[in-house]
KOLLUMVEX-119900 format. One record per residue (C-alpha): residue number from 1; residue in three letters; x negated, y, z. Coordinates in Angstrom, 1 decimal, m for minus. Each point is the difference from the previous one (the first is absolute). Last residue first. Layout:
BEGIN
{k:NUM; r:ALA; X:X; Y:Y; Z:Z} $
...
END
This chain:
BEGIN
{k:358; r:UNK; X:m13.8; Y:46.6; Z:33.2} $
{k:357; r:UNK; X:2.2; Y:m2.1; Z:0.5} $
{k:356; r:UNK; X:3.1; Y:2.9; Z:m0.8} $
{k:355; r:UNK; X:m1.6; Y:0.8; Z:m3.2} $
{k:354; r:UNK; X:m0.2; Y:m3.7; Z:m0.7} $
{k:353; r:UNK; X:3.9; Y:m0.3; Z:0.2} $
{k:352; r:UNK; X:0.4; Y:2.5; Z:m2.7} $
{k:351; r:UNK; X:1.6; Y:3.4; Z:1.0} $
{k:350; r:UNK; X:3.6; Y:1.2; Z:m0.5} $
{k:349; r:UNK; X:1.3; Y:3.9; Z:m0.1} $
{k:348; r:UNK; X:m0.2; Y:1.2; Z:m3.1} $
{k:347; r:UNK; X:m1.0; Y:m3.2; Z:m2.0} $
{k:346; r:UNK; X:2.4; Y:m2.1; Z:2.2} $
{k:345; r:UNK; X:3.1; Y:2.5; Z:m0.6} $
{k:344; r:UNK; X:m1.1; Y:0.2; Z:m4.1} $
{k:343; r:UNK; X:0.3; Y:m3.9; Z:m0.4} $
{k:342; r:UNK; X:2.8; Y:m0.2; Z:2.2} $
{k:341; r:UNK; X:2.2; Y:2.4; Z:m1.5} $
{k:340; r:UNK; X:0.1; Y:m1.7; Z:m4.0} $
{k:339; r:UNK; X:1.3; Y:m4.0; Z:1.2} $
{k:338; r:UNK; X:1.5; Y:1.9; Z:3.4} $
{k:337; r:UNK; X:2.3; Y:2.2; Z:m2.3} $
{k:336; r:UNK; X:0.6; Y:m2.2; Z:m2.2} $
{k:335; r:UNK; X:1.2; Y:m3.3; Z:2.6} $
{k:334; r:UNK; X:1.8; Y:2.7; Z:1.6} $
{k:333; r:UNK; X:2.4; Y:1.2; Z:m3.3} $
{k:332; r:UNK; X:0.3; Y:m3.9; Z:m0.6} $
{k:331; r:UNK; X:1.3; Y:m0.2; Z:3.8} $
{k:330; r:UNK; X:2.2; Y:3.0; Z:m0.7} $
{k:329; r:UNK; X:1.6; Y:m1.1; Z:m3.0} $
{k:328; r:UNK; X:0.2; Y:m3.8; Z:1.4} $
{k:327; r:UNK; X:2.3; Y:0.6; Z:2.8} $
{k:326; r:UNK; X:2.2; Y:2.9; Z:m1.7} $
{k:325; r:UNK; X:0.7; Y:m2.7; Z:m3.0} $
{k:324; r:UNK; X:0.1; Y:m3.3; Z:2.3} $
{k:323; r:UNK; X:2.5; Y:1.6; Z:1.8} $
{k:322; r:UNK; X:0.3; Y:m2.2; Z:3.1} $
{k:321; r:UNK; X:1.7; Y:m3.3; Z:0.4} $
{k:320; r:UNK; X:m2.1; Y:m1.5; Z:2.9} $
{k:319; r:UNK; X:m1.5; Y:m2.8; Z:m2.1} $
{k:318; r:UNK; X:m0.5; Y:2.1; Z:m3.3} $
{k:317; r:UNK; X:m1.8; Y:3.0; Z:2.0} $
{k:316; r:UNK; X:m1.6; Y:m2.2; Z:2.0} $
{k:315; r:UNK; X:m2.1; Y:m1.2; Z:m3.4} $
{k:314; r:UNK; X:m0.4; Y:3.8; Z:m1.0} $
{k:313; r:UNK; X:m1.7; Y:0.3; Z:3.6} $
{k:312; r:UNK; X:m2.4; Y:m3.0; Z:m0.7} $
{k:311; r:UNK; X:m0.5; Y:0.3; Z:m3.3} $
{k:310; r:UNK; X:m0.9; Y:3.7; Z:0.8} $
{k:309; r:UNK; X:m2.4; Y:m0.6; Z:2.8} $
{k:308; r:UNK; X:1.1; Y:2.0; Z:3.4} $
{k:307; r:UNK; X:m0.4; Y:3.3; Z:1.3} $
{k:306; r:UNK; X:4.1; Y:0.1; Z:0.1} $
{k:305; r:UNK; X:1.0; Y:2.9; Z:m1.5} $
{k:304; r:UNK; X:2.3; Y:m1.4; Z:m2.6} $
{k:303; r:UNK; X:1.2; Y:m2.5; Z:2.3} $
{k:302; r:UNK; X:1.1; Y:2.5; Z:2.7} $
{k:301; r:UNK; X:1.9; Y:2.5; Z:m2.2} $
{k:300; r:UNK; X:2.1; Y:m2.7; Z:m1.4} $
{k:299; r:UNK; X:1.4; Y:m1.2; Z:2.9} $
{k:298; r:UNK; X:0.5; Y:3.7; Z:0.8} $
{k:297; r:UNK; X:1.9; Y:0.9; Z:m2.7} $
{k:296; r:UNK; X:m0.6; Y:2.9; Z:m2.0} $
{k:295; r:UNK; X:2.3; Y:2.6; Z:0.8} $
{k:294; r:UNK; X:m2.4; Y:2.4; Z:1.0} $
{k:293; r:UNK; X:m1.6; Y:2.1; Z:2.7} $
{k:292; r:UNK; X:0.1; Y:m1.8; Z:3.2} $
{k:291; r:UNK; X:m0.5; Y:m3.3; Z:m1.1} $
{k:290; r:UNK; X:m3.0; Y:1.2; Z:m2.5} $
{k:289; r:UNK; X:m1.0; Y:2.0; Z:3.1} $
{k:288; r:UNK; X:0.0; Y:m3.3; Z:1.9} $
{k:287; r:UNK; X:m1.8; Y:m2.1; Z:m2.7} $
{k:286; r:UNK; X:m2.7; Y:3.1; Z:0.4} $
{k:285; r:UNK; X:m0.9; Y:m0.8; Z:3.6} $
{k:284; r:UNK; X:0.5; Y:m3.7; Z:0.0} $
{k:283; r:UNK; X:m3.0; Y:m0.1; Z:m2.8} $
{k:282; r:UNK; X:m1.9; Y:1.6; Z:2.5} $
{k:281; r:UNK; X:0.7; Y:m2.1; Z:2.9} $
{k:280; r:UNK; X:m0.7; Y:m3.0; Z:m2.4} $
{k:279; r:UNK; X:m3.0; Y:1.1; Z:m1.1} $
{k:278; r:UNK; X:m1.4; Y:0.3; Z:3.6} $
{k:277; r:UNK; X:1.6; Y:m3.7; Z:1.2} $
{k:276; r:UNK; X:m1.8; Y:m1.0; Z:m3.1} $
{k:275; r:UNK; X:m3.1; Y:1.4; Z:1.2} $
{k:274; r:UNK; X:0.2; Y:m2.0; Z:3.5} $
{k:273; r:UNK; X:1.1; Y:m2.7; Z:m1.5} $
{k:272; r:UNK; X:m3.1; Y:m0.5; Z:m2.3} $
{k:271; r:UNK; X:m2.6; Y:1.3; Z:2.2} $
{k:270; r:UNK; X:1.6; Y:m3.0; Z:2.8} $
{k:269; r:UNK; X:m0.1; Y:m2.3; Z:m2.3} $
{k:268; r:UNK; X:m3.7; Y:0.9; Z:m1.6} $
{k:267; r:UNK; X:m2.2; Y:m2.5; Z:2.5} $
{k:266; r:UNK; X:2.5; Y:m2.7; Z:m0.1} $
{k:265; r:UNK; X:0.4; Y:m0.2; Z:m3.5} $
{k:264; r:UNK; X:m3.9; Y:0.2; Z:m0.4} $
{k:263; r:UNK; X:m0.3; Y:m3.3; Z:1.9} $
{k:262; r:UNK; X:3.2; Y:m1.7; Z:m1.6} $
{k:261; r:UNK; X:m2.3; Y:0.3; Z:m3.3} $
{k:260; r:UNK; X:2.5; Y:1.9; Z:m2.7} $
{k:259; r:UNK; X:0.5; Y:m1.8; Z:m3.2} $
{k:258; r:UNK; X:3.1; Y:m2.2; Z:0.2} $
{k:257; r:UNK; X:1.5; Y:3.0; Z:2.0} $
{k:256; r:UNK; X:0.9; Y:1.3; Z:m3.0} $
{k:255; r:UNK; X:1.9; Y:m3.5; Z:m0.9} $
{k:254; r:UNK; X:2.9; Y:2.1; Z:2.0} $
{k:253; r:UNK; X:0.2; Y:2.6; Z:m2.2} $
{k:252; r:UNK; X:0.5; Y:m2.4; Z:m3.0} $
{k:251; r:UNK; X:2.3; Y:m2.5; Z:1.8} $
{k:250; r:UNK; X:2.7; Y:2.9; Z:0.7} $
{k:249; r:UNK; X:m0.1; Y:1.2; Z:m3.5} $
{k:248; r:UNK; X:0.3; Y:m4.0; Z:m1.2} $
{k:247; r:UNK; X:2.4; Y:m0.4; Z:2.1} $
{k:246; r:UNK; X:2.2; Y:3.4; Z:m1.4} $
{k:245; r:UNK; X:m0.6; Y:m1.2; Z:m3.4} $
{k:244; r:UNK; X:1.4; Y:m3.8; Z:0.8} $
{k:243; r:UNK; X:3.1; Y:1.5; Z:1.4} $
{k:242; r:UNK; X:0.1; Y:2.0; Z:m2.7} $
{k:241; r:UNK; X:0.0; Y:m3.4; Z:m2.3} $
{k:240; r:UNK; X:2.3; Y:m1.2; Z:2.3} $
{k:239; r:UNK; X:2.3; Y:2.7; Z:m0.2} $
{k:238; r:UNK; X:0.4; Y:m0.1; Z:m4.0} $
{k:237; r:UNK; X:m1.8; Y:2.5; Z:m2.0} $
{k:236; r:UNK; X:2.1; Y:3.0; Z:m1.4} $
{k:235; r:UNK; X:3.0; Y:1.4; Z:m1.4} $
{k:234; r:UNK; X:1.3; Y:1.3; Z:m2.5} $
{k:233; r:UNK; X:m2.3; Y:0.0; Z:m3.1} $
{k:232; r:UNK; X:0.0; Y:2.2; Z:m3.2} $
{k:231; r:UNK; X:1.9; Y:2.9; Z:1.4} $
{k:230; r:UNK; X:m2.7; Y:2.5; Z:m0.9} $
{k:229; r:UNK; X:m0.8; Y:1.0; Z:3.4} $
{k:228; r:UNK; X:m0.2; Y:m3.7; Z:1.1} $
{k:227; r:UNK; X:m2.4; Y:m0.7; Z:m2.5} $
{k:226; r:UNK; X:m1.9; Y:2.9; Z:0.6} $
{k:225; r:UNK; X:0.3; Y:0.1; Z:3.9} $
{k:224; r:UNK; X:m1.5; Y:m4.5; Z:m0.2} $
{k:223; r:UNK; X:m2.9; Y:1.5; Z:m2.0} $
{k:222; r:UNK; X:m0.5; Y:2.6; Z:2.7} $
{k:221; r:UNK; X:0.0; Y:m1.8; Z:2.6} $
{k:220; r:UNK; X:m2.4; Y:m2.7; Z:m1.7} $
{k:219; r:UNK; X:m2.1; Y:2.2; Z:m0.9} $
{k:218; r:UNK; X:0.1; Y:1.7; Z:3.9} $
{k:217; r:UNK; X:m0.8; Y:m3.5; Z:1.6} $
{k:216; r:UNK; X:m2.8; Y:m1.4; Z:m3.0} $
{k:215; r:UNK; X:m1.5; Y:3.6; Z:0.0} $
{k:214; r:UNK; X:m0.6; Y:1.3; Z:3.8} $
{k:213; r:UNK; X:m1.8; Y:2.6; Z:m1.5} $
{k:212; r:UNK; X:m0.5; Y:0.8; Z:m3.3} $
{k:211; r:UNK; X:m3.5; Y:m0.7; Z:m1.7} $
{k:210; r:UNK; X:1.5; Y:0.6; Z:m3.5} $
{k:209; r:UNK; X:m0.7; Y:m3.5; Z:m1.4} $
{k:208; r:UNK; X:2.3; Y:m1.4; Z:4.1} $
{k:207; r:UNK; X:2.9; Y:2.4; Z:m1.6} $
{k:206; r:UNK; X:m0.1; Y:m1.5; Z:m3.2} $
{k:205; r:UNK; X:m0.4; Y:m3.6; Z:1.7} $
{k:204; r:UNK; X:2.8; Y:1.1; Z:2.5} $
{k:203; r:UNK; X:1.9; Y:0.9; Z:m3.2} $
{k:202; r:UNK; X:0.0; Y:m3.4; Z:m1.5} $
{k:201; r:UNK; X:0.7; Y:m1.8; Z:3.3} $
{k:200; r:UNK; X:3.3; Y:1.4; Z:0.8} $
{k:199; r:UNK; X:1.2; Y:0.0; Z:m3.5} $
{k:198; r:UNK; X:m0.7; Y:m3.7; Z:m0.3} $
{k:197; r:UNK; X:1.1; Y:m0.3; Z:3.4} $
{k:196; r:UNK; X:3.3; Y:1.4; Z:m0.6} $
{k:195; r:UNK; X:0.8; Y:m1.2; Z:m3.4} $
{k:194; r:UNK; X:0.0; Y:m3.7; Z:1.0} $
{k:193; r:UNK; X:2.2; Y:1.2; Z:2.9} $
{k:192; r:UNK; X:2.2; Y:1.7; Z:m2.4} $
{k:191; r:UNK; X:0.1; Y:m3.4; Z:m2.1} $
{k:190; r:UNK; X:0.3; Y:m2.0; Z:3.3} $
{k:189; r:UNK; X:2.9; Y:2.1; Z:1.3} $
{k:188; r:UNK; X:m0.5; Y:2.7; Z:2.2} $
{k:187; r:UNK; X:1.0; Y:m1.0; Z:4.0} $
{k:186; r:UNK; X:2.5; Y:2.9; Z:1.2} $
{k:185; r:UNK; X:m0.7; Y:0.1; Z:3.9} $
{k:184; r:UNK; X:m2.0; Y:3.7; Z:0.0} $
{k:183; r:UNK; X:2.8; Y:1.7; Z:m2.3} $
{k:182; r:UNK; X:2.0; Y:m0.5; Z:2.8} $
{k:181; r:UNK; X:m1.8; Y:1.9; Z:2.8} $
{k:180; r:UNK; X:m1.7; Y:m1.7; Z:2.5} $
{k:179; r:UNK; X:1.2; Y:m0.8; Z:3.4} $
{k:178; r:UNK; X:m0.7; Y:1.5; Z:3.8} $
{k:177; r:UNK; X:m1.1; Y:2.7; Z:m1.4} $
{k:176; r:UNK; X:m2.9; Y:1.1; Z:2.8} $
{k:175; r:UNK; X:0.3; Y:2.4; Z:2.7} $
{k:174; r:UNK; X:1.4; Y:m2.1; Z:2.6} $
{k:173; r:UNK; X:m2.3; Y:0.9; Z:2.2} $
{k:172; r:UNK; X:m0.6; Y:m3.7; Z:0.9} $
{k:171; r:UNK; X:m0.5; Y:m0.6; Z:m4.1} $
{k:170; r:UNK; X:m2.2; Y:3.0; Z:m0.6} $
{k:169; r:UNK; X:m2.5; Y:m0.8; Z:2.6} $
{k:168; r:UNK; X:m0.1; Y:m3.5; Z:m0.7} $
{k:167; r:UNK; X:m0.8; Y:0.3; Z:m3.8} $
{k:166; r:UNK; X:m2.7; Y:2.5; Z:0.8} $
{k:165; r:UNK; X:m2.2; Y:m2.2; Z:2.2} $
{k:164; r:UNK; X:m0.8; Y:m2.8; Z:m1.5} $
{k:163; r:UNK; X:m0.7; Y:1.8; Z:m3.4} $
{k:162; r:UNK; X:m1.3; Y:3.0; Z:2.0} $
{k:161; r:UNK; X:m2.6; Y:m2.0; Z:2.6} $
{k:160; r:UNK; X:m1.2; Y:m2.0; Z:m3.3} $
{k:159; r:UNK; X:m1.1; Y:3.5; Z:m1.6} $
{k:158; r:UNK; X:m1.5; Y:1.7; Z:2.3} $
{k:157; r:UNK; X:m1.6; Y:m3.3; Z:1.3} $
{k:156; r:UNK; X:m1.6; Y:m0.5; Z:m3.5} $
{k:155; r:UNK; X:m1.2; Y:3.8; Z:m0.2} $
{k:154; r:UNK; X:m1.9; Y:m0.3; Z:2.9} $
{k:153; r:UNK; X:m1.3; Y:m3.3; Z:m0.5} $
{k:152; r:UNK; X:m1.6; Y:0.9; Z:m3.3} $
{k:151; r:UNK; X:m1.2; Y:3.2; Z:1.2} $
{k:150; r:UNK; X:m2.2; Y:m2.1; Z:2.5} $
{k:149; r:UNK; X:m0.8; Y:m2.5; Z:m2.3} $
{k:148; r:UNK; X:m1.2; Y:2.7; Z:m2.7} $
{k:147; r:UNK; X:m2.0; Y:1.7; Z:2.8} $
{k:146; r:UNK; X:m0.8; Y:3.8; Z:m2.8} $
{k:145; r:UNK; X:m3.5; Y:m0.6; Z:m2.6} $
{k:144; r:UNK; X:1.7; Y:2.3; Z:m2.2} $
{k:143; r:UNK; X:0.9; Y:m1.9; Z:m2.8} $
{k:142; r:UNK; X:1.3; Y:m3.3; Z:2.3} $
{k:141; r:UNK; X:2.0; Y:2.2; Z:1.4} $
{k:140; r:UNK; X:1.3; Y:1.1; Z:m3.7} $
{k:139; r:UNK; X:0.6; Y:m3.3; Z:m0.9} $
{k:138; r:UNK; X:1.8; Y:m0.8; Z:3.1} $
{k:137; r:UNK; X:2.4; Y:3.4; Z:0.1} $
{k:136; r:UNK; X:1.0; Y:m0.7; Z:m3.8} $
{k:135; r:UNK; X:1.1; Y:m3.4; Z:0.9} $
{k:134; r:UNK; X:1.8; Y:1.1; Z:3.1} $
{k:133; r:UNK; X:2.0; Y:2.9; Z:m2.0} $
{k:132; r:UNK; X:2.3; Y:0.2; Z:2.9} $
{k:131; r:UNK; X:m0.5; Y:2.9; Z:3.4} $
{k:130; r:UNK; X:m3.5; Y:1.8; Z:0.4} $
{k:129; r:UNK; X:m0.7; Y:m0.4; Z:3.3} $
{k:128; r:UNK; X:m2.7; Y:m2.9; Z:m0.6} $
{k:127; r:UNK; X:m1.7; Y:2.3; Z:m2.7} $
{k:126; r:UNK; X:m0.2; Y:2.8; Z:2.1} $
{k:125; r:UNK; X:m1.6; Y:m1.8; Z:2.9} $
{k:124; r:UNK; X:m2.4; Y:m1.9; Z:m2.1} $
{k:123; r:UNK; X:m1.4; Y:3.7; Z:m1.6} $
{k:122; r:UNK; X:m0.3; Y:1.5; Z:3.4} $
{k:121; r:UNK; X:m2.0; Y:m2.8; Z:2.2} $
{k:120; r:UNK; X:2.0; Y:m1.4; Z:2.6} $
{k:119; r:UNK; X:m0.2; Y:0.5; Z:3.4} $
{k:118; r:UNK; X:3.3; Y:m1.8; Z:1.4} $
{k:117; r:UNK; X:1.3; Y:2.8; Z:1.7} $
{k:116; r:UNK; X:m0.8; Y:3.0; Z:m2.1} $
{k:115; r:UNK; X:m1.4; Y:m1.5; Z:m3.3} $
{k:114; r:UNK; X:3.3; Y:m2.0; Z:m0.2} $
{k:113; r:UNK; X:2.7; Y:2.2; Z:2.0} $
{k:112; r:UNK; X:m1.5; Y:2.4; Z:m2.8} $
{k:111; r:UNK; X:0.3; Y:m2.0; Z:m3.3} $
{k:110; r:UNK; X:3.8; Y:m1.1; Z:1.4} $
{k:109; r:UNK; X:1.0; Y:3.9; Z:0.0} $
{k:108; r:UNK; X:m2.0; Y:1.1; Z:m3.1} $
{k:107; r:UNK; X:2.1; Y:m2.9; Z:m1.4} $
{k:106; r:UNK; X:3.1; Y:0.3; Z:1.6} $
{k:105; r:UNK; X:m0.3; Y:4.2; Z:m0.9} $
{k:104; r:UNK; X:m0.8; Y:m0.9; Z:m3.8} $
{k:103; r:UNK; X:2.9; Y:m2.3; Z:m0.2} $
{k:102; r:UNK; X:2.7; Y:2.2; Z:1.3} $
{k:101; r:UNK; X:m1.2; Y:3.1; Z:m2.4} $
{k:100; r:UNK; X:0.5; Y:m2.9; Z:m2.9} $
{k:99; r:UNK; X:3.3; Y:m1.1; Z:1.3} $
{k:98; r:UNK; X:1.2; Y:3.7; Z:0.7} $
{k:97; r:UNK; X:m0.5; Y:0.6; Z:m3.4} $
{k:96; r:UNK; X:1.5; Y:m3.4; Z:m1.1} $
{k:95; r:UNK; X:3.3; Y:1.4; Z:1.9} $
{k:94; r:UNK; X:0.3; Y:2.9; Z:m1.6} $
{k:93; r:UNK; X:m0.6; Y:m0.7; Z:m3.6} $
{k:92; r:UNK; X:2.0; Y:m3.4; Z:0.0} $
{k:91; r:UNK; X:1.9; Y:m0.1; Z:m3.3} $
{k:90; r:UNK; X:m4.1; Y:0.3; Z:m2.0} $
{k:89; r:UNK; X:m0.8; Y:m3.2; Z:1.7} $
{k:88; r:UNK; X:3.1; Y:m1.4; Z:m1.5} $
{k:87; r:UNK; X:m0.9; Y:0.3; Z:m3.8} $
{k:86; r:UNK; X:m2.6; Y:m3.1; Z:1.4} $
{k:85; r:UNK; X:2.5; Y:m2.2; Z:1.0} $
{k:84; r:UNK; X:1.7; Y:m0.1; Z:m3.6} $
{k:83; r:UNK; X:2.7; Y:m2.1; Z:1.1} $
{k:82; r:UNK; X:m1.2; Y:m2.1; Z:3.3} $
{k:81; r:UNK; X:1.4; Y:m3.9; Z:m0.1} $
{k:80; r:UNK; X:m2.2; Y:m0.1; Z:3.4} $
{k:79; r:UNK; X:0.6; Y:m4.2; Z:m1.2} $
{k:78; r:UNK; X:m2.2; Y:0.7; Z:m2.9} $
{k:77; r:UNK; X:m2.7; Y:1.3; Z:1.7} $
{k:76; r:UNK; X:m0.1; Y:m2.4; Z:3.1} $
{k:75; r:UNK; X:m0.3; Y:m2.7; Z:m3.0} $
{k:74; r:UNK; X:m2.8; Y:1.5; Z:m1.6} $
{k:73; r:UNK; X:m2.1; Y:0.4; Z:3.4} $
{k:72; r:UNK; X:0.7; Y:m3.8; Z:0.3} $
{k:71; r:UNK; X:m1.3; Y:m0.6; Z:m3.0} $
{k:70; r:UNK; X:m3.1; Y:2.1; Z:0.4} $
{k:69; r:UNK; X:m0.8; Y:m1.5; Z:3.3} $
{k:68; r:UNK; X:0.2; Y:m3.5; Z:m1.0} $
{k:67; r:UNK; X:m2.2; Y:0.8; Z:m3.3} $
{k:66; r:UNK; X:m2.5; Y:1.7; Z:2.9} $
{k:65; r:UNK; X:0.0; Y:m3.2; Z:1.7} $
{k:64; r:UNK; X:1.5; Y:0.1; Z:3.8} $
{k:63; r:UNK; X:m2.0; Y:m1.1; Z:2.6} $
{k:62; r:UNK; X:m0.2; Y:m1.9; Z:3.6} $
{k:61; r:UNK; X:m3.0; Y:m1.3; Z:1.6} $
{k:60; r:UNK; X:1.4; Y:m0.8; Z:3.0} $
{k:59; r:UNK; X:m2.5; Y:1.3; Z:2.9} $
{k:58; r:UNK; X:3.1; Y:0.7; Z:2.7} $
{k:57; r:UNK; X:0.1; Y:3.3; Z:m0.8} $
{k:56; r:UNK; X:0.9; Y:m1.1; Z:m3.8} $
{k:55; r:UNK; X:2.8; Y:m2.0; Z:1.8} $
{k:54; r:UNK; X:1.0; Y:3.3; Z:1.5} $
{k:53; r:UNK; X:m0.1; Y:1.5; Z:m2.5} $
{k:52; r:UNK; X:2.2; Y:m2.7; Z:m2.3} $
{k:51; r:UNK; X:2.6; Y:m0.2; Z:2.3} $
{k:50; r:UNK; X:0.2; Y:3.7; Z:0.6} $
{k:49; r:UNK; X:0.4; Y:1.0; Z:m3.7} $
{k:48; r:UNK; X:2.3; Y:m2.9; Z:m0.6} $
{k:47; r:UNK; X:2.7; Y:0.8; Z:2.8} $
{k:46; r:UNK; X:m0.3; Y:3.9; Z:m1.1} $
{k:45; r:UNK; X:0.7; Y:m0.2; Z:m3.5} $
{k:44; r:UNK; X:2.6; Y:m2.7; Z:0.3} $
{k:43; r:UNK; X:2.0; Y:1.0; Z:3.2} $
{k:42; r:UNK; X:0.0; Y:4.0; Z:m0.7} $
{k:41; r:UNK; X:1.7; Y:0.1; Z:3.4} $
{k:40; r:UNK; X:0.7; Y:m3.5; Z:2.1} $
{k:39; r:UNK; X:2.6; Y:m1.9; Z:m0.9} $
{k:38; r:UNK; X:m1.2; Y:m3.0; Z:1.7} $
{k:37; r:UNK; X:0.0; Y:m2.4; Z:m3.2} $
{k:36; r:UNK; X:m1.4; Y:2.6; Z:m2.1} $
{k:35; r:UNK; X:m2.9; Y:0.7; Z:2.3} $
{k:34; r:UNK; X:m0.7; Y:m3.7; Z:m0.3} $
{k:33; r:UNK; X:0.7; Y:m0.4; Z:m3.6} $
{k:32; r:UNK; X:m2.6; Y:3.1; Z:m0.7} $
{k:31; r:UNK; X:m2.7; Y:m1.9; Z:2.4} $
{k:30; r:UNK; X:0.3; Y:m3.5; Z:m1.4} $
{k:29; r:UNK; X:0.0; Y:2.0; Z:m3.5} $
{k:28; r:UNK; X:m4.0; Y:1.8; Z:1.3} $
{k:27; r:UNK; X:m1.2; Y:m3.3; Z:0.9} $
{k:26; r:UNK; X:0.8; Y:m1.6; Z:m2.9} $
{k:25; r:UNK; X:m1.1; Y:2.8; Z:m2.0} $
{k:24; r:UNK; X:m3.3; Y:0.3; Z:1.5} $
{k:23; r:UNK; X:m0.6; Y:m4.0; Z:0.2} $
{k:22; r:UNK; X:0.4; Y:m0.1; Z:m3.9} $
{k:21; r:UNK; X:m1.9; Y:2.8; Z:m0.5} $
{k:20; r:UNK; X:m2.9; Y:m1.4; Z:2.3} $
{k:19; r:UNK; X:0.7; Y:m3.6; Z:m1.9} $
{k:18; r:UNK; X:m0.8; Y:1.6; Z:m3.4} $
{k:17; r:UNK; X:m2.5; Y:1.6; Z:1.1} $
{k:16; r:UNK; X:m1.6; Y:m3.2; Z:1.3} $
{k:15; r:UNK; X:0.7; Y:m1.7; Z:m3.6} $
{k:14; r:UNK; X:m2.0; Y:2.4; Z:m1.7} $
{k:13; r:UNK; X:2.1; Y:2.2; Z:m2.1} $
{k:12; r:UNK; X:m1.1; Y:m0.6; Z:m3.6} $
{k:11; r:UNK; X:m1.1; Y:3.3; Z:m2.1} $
{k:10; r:UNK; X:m3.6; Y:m1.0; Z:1.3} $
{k:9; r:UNK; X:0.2; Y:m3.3; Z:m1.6} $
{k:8; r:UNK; X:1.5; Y:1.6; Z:m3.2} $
{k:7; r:UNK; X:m2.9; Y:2.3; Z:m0.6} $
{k:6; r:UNK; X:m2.4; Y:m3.2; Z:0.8} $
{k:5; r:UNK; X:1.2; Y:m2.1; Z:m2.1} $
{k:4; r:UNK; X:1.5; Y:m3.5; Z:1.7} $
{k:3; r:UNK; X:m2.7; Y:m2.8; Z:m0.4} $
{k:2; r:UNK; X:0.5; Y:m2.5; Z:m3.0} $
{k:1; r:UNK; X:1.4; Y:m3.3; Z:1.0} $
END
């Protein structure tokens, strides 16, 4: 038997990756049913996020492919069923304003509680406060010679604390629809669902040619608004196949934890809650005037300015029923701001790591 080519050998999952998916998923549906079974808030996304961390904690090695990641960031795009999301940033001039003014004070905010409690070095404080855009954050840590695990676990608990603890908060309060609205529940036919995805994926790829961000979840919203806009499909996926979109969310924030050390965890928790505790206060500050101010309702309000990932926050948006349109206009308006903002903020005001050492 001739040996497998090399190109095709390395474009082969080996058979222990496979497993680790495998095991992530698994562990991350046994969590969803779980949480779905006792009713408790945001039951899919939150069940499988904590099942999986905390089996990554435990030394799991848990992962999700990056074809798995894409798919599933597809599928939260189509179900959002958004029309034209990104005409809407220009519907929310006001409130995106004060989103943008918000996020510079939480991260100026966090960056300080950093350097001033925990003595950290400027430039890794401001790029641990800065809220979303993880990916972008990393890469330029690494850049500047800033503590990429340290950063890492910041932003990670910011983020796990809000899926987990957003959907309780809003469900206790009372604050949350307690149902979706019709056009939700109609399931597209498997012509329009055909259509969907093959929309859905051909515009994340123009999107992902043009460097856009988020491009597989906001292609796919967008070519699920076009269709729908145009009356060419009604409906949309089926529940299961959200379901499955909404574990796969929760399984991909959880499998974070997949490549943190428990040691340097431990050592950046209390750095971690301490400056999300700070953004949070500051976030509270402006939801309130948004409250107090408009019309724009206060479920709403909170998840849009929520210093949390955007697939995360856009995938509590579909589980709790809120406005998937105001919810992802802001957090896209964000995940600019900090993507073009953060490189200026840590030049200005940031120093490397080695500058700090010396």
């Amino acid at each position: 038997m001739s040996p497998i080519p090399a190109s095709l050998a390395f474009a082969i999952p080996g058979r222990a990756k496979v497993l680790h998916t495998l095991e992530t998923l698994a562990t991350g549906a046994a969590g969803g049913a779980l949480f779905l079974w006792a009713h408790l808030p945001g039951g899919l996304i939150s069940g499988a996020m904590i099942a999986v961390g905390v089996a990554a904690i435990a030394g799991r090695p848990l992962s999700v492919p990056p074809i798995l990641t894409q798919t599933v960031l597809v599928l939260l795009g189509i179900s959002l069923v958004s029309r034209q999301l990104l005409q809407h940033v220009g519907a929310y001039p006001l409130t995106i304003a004060l989103l943008a003014l918000a996020t510079f004070c939480s991260t100026f905010g966090s960056s300080l509680y950093l350097q001033r409690v925990h003595g950290w070095d400027q430039t890794s404080a401001f790029l641990a406060g800065s809220p979303g855009a993880l990916s972008q954050i990393t890469l330029l840590a690494a850049e500047k010679g800033a503590d990429v695990p340290a950063i890492a676990v910041v932003q990670t608990v910011r983020v796990i604390i809000l899926t987990a603890a957003l959907p309780m908060l809003l469900t206790l309060t009372g604050m949350a629809p307690s149902s979706a609205p019709a056009a939700a529940i109609a399931i597209a036919s498997p012509l329009e669902l055909t259509e969907l995805i093959a929309a859905s994926v051909a515009v994340a790829l123009l999107l992902r040619l043009t460097n856009f961000p988020a491009s597989w979840m906001f292609g796919a919203m967008i070519g699920s608004g076009v269709l729908h806009g145009a009356g060419l499909v009604e409906g949309g996926l089926p529940p299961w196949v959200r379901g499955i979109a909404l574990v796969g969310i929760g399984a991909l924030i959880g499998a974070r934890f997949a490549r943190m050390k428990a040691r340097i965890l431990l050592s950046h928790v209390n750095a971690a809650l301490g400056s999300f505790a700070v953004a949070i206060v500051i976030s509270a500050v402006f939801v309130a005037v948004i409250a107090l101010t408009t019309h724009v309702r206060f479920a709403d309000t909170v998840v849009a300015f929520a210093p949390g990932a955007m697939d995360a926050m856009l995938a509590l948006a579909l589980t709790l029923h809120i406005d998937p349109i105001f919810v992802g206009a802001h957090h896209l308006s964000r995940f600019v701001f900090v993507t073009i903002a953060t490189p200026g903020i840590v030049h200005l005001f940031g120093r490397p790591q080695d500058d700090v050492d010396d």
